[in-house]
Structures are given as C-alpha cells and as structure tokens.
C-alpha positions in Angstrom: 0.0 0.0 0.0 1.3 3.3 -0.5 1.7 6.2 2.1 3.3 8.6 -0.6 1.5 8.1 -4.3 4.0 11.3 -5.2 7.1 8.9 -4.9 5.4 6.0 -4.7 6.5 5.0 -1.0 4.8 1.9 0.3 4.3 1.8 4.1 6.5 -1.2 4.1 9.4 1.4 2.8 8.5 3.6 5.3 8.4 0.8 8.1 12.0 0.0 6.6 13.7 3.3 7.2 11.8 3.9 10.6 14.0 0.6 11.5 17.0 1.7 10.2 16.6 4.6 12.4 14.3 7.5 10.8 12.2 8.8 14.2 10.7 11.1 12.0 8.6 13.1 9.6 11.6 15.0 8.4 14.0 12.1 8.9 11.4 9.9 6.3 11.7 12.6 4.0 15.4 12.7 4.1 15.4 8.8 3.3 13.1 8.6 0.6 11.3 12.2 -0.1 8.0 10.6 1.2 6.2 14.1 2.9 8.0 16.3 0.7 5.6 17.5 -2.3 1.6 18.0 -1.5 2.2 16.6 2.3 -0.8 14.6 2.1 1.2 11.5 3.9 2.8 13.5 6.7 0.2 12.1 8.9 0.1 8.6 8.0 3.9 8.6 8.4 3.4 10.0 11.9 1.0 7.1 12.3 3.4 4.5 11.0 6.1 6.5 13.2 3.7 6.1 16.4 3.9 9.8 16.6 0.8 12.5 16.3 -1.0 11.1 19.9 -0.3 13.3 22.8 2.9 12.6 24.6 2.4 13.7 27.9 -1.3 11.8 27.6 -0.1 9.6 30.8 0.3 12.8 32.7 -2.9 14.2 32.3 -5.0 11.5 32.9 -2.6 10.8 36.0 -3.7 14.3 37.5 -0.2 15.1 36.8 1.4 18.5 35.9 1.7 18.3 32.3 3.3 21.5 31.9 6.0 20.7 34.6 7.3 17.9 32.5 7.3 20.0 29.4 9.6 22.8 31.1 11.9 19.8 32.6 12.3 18.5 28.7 13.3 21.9 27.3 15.9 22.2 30.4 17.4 19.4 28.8 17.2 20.3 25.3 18.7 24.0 26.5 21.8 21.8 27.8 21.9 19.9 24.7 21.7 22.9 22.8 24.8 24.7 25.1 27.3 21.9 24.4 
C-alpha cells in the first residue's frame, strides 16, 4: 500500500527506514522524499512512526502537571543545545 503516491513510497518502505533509524517526519523525507511534495502522507507517516498522539497523555490523565514535565524537557534540550 502506498503512504506517498508522489514517490510511490509503500508503508513497508516507510516501516524500513523507521528501522533503520528514521524517528521522524523529516527524517522519512530525508530517506526517501515521502512528505515532501503535496504533504498529504505526513500524517500517515506520523502514524506509522507512532507519533501525532499526545505525549504527555499519561500525565494528564494521571492528574499530573503536564506542563512541569514540558519545562523539565526543554531544560534538557537548552543543555543539549549549550554543548
């Protein structure tokens, strides 16, 4: 079946390069272009990726502070970011 009929990428294409290490959207595109022309796939490869449902989901339904653990993940990326 194909996720992108621009390039004609199948799913199982997609599936490939999400094994070899694409995480996502953009990294798909850089493997095989899927995503890059109308962008009608972009959410199917999110789907394929696992991505698109809300991260911090757990959290929320926990009664948890979503928030907090948003502003502890962007500490980290500001440390990644700074070395």
């Amino acid at each position: 079946m194909f996720v992108c009929s621009c390039f004609g990428v199948t799913e199982a294409q997609v599936q490939q390069h999400a094994e070899n290490g694409a995480g996502t959207p953009r990294q798909i595109a850089s493997a095989c272009k899927a995503g890059t022309d109308c962008g009608s796939c972009v959410r199917r490869i999110q789907a394929i990726l696992g991505r698109g449902a809300c991260p911090r989901r757990d959290l929320a339904d926990q009664g948890r502070p979503v928030l907090a653990e948003l502003e502890k993940f962007e500490e980290f990326e500001d440390l990644d970011e700074a070395a």
